[in-house]
N, C-alpha and C positions, 0 to 999 in steps of 0.2 A: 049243857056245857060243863066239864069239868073243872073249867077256874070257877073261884068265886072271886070274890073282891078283895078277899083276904091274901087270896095266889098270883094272882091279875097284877103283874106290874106294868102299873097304866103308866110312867114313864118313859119306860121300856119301847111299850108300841104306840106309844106317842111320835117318838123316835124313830121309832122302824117305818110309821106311815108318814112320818115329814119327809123323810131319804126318800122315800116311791115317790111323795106328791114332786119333790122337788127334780130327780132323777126324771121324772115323766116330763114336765113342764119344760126342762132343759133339751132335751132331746126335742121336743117339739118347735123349740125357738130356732135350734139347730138347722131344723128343716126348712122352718118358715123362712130364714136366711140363705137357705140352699136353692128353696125354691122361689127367689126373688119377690117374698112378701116382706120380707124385712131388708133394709138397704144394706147393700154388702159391707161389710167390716164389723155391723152390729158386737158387741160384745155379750154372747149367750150368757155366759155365768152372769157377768154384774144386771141384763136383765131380767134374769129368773131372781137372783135375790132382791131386784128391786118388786117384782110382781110379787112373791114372798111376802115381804116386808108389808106393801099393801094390805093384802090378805091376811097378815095376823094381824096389823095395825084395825084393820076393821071389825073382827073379832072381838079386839077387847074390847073396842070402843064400844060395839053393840053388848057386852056381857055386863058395861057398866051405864047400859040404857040409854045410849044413845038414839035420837027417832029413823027410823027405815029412810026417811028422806035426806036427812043430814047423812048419812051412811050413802045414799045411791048417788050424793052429787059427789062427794067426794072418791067415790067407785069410777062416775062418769069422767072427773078432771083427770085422776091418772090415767083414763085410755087416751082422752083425747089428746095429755100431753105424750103418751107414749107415742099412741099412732103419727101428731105430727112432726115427731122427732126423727123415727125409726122407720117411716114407712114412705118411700118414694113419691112423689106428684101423683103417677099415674096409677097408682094402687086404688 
């Protein structure tokens, strides 16, 4: 590779890979809404940044040692409050 660490502005494509992860995720919620896995009116954006938010909120949590278990229940509580908010009876 021609970067090295010294060239490599890890901000940069910090940045550039948030916009893809987040651009991806958003378009998917889009569909899941289109294709009546998410109850019509869903708001895409606020729940791609609350899925976001999740996801780096467990990051740090785990970077400042938090145990795999305290991390997977709390991973588990946001689906199950997403899915029974967002996602119809018969889904």
């Amino acid at each position: 590779m021609a970067d090295s660490t010294r060239t490599l502005d890890a901000s940069a494509y910090y940045a550039e890979l948030h916009g893809w992860n987040e651009r991806t995720l958003l378009a998917r919620i889009e569909r899941a809404v289109q294709d009546g896995e998410l109850v019509a009116g869903t708001d895409a954006a606020a729940l791609t940044g609350l899925v976001q938010s999740v996801v780096h909120g467990l990051s740090v949590r785990a970077s400042l040692g938090t145990a795999r278990e305290d991390l997977l229940a709390t991973a588990q509580l946001a689906h199950e409050l997403i899915c029974r908010q967002l996602t119809s009876p018969t889904t």
